[in-house]
N, C-alpha and C positions, 0 to 999 in steps of 0.2 A: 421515456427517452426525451430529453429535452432539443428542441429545436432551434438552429442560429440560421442567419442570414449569411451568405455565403457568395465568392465569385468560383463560379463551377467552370474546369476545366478537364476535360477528359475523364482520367480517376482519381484527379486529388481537386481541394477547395483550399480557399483560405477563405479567414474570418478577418474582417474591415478589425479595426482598435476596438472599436464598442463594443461589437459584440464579442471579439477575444477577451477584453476586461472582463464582460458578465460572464464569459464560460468559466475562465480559470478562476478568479480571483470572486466573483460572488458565490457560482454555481461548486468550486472547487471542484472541475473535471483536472484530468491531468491525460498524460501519455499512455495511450491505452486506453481510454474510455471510448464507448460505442457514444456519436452522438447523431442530430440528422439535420442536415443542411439543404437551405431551400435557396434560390435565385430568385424569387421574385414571377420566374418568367415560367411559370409551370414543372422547372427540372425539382424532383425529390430523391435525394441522395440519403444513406445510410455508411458514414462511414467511422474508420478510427483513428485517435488525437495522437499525430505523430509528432508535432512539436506545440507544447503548452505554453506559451510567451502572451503577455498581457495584451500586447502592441498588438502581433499576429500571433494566430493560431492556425497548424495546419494540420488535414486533415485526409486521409488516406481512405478512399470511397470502396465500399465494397459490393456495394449495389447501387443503381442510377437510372430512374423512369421518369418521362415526358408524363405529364396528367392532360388530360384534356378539361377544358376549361368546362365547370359543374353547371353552370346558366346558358339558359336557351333566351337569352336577352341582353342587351347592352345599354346600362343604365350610366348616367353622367347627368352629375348635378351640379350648378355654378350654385353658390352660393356666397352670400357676402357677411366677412367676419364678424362676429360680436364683439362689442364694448369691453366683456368678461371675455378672453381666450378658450380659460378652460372651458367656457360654454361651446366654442368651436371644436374645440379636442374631443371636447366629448361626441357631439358629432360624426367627427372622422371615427374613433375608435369604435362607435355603437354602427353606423354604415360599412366600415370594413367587416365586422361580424356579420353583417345579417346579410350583405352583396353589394357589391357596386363595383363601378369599371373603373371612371373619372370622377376627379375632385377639381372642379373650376375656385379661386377664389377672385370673388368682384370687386372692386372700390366704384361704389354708387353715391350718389349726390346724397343720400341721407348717411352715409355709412357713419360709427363713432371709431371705428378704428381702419386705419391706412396702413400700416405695419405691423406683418407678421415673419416670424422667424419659422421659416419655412420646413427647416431642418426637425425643429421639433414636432414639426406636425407629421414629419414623414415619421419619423421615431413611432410615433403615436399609431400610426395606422401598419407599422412592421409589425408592433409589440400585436397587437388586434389580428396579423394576418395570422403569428405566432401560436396564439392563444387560441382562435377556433380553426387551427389545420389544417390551413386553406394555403395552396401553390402558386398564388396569384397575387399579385401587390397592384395597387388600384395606382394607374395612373396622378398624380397631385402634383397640378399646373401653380405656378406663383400667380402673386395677385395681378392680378389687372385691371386697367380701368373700364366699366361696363361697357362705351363704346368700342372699345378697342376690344372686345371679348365679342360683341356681336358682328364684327368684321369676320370673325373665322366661321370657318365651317363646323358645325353641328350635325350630331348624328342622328336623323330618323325623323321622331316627331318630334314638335318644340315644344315646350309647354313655357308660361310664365304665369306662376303664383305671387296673387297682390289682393290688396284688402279694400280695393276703390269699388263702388257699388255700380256693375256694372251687371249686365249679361254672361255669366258664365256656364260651365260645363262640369261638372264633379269627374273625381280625376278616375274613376272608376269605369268611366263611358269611353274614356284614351285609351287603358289600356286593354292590348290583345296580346297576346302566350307570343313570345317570340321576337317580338317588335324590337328595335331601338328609339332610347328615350334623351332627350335632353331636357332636362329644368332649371327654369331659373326661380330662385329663391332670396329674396331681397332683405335689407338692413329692421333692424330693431323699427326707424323710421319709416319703414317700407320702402318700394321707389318709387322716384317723383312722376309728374303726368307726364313727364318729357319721356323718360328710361321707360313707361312702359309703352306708348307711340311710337319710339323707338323698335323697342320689341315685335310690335306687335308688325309694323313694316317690315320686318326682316324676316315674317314669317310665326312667330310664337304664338300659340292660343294660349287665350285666356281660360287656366283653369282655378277652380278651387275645392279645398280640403274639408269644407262643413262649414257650418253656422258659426265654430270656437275660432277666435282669433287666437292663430300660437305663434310662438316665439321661432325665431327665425331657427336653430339650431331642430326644435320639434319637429317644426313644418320640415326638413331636409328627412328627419328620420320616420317622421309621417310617410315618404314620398317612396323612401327607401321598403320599409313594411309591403305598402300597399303594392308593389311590383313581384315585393319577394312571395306576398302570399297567394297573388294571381298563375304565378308562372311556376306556385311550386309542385 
């Protein structure tokens, strides 16, 4: 049974354009097809295609359950874009499968890219909620600038991964079953001595992921694994 992205209202949904396009016109559902619509916000609906329109699609629900969210953790990673996009997307898509709550994106003093088209990136992590059949759509904040992302409040513990030879903690000592996580994940460049000063005054410990220096999009999915495999 294929799944679409939906606004759920009592026993009927509608489909936004995009995903009415991909039902009818890739997927070829029509009137009368069983299909299963999610909101993002934990409702899983099973219903059928009362009107098939590219634009909208609607949908007559015949069954309708709250989920209760499947992690005993709340993980949220700032992270600042790659040079390569797709290195980002990929990213998002590979962290929507494996868990995560929030997606921070940063603009830091080293970063090679300032602009991203945000829209696609949500696309990316629907298609990923989609795909492994999960009730939940991860929060995905627009970019911001590092200091203006350290002025908000963060959830739990902070962490901030960086490659400068310092005193650190392996990120395995952070985590405990349960806990809330915030990490910060820096540019191809890394961040400067200032961003992590910064950091580190607003509360952040310094951790790190091993001996191997990875690429900024690895290190997010590095972060993402080691949480999912602690707490599974």
């Amino acid at each position: 049974m294929n799944t679409f992205f939906g606004i759920i209202q009592n026993m009927s949904a509608i489909l936004n354009e995009d995903e009415s396009l991909h039902c009818v016109k890739v997927l070829r559902h029509k009137v009368g097809d069983i299909i299963r619509v999610i909101d993002g916000n934990g409702t899983v609906a099973v219903g059928k295609i009362e009107a098939a329109h590219a634009k909208q699609c609607a949908v007559s629900l015949v069954s309708k359950e709250l989920i209760k969210p499947s992690r005993n953790y709340h993980l949220h990673i700032a992270i600042a874009p790659t040079k390569n996009i797709e290195r980002t997307e990929w990213f998002v898509e590979k962290a929507v499968e494996i868990g995560i709550d929030e997606i921070s994106l940063i603009r830091c003093k080293n970063s090679e890219r300032t602009i991203v088209k945000e829209e696609r990136l949500r696309k990316v992590a629907e298609a990923a909620v989609k795909q492994s059949q999960q009730a939940y759509l991860p929060v995905l904040n627009p970019l911001i600038d590092f200091k203006e992302f350290l002025k908000k409040e963060s959830t739990g513990i902070k962490l901030i991964a960086h490659c400068v030879e310092e005193e650190k903690r392996i990120l395995k000592e952070f985590i405990t079953v349960g806990q809330s996580f915030t990490v910060l994940i820096g540019p191809e460049g890394d961040f400067s001595k200032d961003e992590i000063s910064m950091a580190l005054t607003a509360g952040f410990q310094p951790v790190t992921f091993g001996k191997s220096r990875l690429r900024t999009e690895t290190a997010g999915l590095f972060a993402c694994n080691a949480f999912a495999a602690i707490n599974c």
